[in-house]
C-alpha positions in Angstrom: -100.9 74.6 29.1 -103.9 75.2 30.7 -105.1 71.5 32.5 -108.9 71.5 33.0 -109.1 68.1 32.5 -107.7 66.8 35.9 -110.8 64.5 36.6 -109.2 62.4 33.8 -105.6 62.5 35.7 -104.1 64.9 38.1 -100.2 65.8 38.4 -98.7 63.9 40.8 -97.6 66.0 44.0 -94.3 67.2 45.0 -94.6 65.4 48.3 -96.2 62.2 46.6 -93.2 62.0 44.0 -90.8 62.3 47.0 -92.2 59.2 48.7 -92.3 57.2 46.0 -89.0 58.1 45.0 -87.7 57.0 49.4 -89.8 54.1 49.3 -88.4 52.4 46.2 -85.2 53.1 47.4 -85.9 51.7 51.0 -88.4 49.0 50.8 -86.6 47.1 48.4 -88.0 44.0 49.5 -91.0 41.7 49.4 -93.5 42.3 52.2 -94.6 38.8 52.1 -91.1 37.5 52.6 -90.2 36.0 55.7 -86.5 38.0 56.1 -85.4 41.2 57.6 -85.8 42.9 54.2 -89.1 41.5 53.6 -89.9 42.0 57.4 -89.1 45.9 56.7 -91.1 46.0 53.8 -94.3 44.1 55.8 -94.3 46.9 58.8 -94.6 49.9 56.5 -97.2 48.5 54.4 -99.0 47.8 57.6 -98.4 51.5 58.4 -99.8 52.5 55.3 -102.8 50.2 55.4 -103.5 52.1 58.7 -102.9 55.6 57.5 -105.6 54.6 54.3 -108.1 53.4 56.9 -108.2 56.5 59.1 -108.6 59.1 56.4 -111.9 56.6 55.1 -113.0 55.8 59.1 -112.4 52.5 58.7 -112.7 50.3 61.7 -110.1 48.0 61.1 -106.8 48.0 58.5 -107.6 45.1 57.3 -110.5 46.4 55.2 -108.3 48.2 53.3 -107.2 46.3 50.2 -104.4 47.6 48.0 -105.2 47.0 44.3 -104.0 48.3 40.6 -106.3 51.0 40.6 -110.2 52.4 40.4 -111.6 49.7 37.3 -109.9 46.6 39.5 -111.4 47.9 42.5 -115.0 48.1 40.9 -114.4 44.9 39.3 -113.4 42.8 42.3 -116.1 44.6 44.6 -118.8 44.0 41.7 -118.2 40.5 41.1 -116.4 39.3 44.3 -119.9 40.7 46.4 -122.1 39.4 44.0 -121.2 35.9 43.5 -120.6 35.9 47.0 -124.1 36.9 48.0 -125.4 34.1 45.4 -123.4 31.5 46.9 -123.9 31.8 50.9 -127.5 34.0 50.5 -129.1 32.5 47.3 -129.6 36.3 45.9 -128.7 36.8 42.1 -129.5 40.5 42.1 -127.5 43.3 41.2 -128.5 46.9 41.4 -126.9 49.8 39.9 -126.9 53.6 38.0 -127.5 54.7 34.3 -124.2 57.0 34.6 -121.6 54.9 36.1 -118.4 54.0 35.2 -117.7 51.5 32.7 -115.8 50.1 35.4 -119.5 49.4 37.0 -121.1 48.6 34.4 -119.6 46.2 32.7 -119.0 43.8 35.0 -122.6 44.1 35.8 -123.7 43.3 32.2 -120.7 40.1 32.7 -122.6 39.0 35.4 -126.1 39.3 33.5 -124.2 36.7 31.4 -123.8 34.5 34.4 -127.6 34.4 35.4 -127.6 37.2 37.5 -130.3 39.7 37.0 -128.8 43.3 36.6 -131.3 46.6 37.0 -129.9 50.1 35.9 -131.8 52.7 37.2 -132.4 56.0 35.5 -131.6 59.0 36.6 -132.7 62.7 36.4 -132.2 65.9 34.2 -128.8 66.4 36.7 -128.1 62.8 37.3 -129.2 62.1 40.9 -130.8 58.8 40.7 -134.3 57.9 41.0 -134.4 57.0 44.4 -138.6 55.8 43.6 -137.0 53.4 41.3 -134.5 52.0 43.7 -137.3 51.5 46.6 -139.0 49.8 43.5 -136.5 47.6 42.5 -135.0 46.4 46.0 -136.1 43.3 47.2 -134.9 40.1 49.4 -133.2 38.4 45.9 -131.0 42.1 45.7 -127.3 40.9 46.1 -125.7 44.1 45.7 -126.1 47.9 44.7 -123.3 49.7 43.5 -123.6 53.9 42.9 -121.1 56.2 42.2 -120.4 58.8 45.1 -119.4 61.4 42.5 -120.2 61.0 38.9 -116.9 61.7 36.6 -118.3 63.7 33.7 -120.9 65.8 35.2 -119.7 65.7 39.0 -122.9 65.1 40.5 -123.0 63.2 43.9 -125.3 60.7 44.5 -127.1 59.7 48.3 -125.2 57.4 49.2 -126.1 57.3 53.1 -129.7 57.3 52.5 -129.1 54.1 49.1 -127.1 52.5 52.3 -129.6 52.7 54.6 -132.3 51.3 51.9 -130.3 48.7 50.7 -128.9 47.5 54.6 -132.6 46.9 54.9 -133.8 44.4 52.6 -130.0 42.6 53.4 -128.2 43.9 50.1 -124.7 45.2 50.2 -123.8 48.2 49.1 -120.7 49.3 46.6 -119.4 52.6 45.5 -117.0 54.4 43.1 -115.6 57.0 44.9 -112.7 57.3 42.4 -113.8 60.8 41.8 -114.8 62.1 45.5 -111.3 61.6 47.4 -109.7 65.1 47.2 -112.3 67.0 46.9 -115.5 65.4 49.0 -115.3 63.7 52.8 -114.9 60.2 52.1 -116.1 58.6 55.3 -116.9 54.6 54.8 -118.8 54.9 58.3 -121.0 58.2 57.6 -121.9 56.9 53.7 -122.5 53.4 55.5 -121.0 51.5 52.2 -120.0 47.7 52.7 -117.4 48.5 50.0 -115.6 51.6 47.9 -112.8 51.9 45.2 -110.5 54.7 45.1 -107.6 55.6 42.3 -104.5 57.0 43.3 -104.2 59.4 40.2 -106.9 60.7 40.7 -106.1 62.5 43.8 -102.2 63.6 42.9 -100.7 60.2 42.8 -99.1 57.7 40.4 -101.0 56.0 38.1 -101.2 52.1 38.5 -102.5 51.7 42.0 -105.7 51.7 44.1 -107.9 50.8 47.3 -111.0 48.7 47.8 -112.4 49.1 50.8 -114.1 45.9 51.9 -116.1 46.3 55.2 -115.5 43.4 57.7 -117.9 40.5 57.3 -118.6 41.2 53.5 -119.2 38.3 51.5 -116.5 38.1 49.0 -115.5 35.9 46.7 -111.5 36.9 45.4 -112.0 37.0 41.5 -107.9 37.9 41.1 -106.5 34.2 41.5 -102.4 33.2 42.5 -102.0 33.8 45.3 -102.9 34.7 49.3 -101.4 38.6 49.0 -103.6 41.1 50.9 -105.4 39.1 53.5 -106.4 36.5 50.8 -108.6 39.3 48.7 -106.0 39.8 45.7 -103.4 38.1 45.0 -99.9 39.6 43.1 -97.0 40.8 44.8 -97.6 43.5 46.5 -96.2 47.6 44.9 -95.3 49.2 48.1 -93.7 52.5 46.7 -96.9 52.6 45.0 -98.7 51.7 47.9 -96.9 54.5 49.6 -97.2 57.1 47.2 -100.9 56.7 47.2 -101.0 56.4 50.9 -98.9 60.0 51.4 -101.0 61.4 48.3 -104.6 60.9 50.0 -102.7 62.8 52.9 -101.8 65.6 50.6 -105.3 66.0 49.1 -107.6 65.4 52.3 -105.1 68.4 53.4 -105.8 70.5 50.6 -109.4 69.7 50.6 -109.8 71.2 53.7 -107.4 74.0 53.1 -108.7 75.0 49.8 -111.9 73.4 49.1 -113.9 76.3 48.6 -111.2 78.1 46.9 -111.2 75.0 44.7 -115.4 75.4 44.1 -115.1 79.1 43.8 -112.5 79.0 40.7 -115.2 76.5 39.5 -118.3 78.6 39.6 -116.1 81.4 38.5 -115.0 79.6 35.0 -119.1 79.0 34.8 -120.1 82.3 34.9 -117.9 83.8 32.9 -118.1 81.2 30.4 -121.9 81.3 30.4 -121.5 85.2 30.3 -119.3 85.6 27.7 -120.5 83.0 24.9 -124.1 83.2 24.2 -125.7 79.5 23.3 -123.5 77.4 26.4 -125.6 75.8 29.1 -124.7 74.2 32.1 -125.6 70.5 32.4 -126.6 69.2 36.1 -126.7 71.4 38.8 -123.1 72.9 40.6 -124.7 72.7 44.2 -125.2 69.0 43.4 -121.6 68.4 42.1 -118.1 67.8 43.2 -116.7 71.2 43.5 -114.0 70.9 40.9 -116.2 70.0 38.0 -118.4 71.6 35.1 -120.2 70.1 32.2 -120.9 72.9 29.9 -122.5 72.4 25.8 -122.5 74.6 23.7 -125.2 75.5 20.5 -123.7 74.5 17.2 -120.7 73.4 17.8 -119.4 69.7 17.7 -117.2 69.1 21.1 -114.4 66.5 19.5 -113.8 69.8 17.0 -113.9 72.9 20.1 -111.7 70.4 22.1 -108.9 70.3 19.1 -109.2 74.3 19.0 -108.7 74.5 22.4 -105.7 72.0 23.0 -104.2 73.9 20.0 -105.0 77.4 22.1 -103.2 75.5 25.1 -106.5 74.1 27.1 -106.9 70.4 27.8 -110.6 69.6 28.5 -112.4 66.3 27.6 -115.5 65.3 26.0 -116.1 63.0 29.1 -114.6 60.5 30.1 -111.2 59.9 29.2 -112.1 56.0 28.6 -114.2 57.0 26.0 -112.3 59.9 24.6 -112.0 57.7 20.7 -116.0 57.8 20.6 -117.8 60.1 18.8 -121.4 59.9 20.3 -122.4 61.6 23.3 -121.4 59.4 26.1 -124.1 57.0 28.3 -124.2 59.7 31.3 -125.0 62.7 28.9 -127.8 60.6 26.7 -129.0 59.0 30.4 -129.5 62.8 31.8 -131.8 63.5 28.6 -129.7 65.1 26.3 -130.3 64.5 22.5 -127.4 63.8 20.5 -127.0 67.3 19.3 -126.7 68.8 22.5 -124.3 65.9 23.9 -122.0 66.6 21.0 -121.2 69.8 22.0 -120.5 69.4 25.7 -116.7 69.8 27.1 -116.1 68.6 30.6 -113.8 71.0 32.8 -112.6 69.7 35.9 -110.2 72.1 37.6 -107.6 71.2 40.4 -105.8 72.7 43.3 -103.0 74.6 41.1 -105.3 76.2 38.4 -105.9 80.0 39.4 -108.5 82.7 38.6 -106.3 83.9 35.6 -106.4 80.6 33.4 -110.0 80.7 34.3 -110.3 84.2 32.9 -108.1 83.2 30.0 -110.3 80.2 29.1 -113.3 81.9 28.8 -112.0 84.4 26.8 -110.5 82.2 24.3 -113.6 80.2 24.0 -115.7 83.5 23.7 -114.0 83.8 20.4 -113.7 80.2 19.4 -117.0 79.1 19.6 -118.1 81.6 17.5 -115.8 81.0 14.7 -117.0 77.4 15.0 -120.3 77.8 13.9 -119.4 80.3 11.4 -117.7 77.4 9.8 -119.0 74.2 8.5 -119.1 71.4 11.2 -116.5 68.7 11.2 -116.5 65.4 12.6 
């Protein structure tokens, strides 16, 4: 198989697997347990807590929270900062993006329900967000804005720095998803300027099930995950360390490979977009590539219903998505193709690829090729839903 789908999950390393596999077997015990095995178990998670933090430039290891994954990581961010900010500062404000994560916007809409006021701001035809609106909509009640660093279906990569720098000014903190930057962007809390960010291990060649939230010192939070005082009091549950540790050696591996094959990595990318572009008349590229991640393309094609081309294509051995994998069992384009201005026509027939640091020019060849003949034979045929 062919994966070009590795924005919805990546493999997980060689090197990560092997550290999950020691640390289960070595840190059998509970870091929060007062005993040498529990003792053992506290010190490498401390280790690991300050490996996390120098990859993101955090100050201190303590702002690195170890959580179940990206979604918890938005959620406790979301609503931890928010009701936080309501309760010490009297703001009830939440600001956020048109295309984010349903991880972000969800809770956002939850805490609509609870009296807050929630703004989603539009974005453009490649979904950088209207920064006119966001001057606009700041104000001394803002609580919190949270953007995406890099969006998951179309891979663009929002300002974060300069939303920081906006927000830090009228006394709003700032959250964002940088589930799908780690890997394949710098990732530097200090440089963007956030107060907070969530990262997903399997997103950047680790296991599934584990997370960070970075939670700069002095935040308002409020803990929203409730049993116990795990994780400096911000989350409680026994603490995974083999997960902890796989993600920990797996941020390694990619920040290595990001700056050992990055452009590689961005190269196979445009490469797939040309020759797909080239070779089947009626496919456009949505967004911009020298706004987006470098792994990522969202592509429509004329005529052609994507849930259909996607089942042709895992048939032909190519796994792609529709968007994002959350979403994969709905049949309308998603929010972040309808919120860049594309009518329901030409959302249907979009297929996200997202490449990763094993794919090689060949599959790219091979997948445009194949789709050079599929698409056509699509719209020869009568269009099935």
């Amino acid at each position: 198989m062919i994966n070009f789908d590795q924005n919805a999950t990546t493999p997980v390393d060689e090197e990560v697997l092997t550290e999950l596999i020691r640390a289960t077997r070595d840190f059998s015990g509970n870091s929060s347990s007062g005993h040498s095995l529990g003792t053992k178990a506290g010190k490498y998670l401390r280790e690991c807590r300050e490996r996390v933090a120098k990859i993101l430039g955090a100050s201190d290891p303590d702002e690195i929270v170890f959580t179940s994954g990206g979604t918890e990581s938005d959620n406790a961010a979301v609503r931890g900062i928010a009701y936080a900010m309501r309760e010490q500062h009297g703001r009830n404000e939440v600001i956020t993006s048109a295309i984010e994560h349903r991880a972000v916007l969800s809770p956002c809409d939850w805490l609509r329900e609870q009296g807050f006021k929630s703004t989603v701001l539009p974005v453009d035809r490649n979904g950088v967000v209207d920064m006119g609106a966001m001057r606009n909509t700041l104000g001394p009640k803002t609580a919190l804005v949270s953007v995406m660093m890099a969006n998951n279906e179309i891979g663009t990569i929002q300002p974060i720095a300069e939303i920081s720098k906006l927000a830090h000014a009228v006394g709003a903190r700032v959250h964002s998803d940088a589930v799908q930057a780690a890997g394949k962007l710098k990732v530097d809390v200090n440089e963007l300027g956030v107060d907070s960010l969530s990262l997903s291990a399997h997103k950047f060649y680790g296991p599934k099930g584990v997370g960070v939230l970075y939670l700069r010192k002095g935040t308002p939070y409020q803990c929203f995950m409730l049993g116990g005082t795990h994780e400096g009091g911000k989350r409680a549950g026994t603490v995974p360390l083999p997960q902890i540790a796989a993600l920990t050696k797996a941020l390694e591996v990619s920040e290595r490979k990001r700056l050992e094959h990055g452009a590689e990595l961005q190269a196979l990318r445009d490469q797939l977009v040309k020759e797909v572009l080239a070779k089947v008349p009626g496919s456009h590229l949505n967004g911009e590539l020298a706004l987006c991640t470098p792994n990522t393309a969202s592509i429509r094609f004329d005529g052609v219903y994507g849930g259909h081309l996607l089942r042709r294509m895992d048939e032909a051995g190519i796994l792609a998505s529709a968007g994002s994998a959350c979403m994969w069992e709905i049949t309308k384009p998603s929010h972040v193709l309808t919120a860049l201005g594309l009518n329901d026509e030409e959302g249907g027939g979009t297929i996200r690829f997202s490449l990763g640091y094993g794919n090689t020019a060949q599959e790219v060849t091979q997948v445009a090729d194949i789709l050079a003949k599929l698409v056509p034979e699509m719209r020869a045929q009568p269009v099935q839903k």
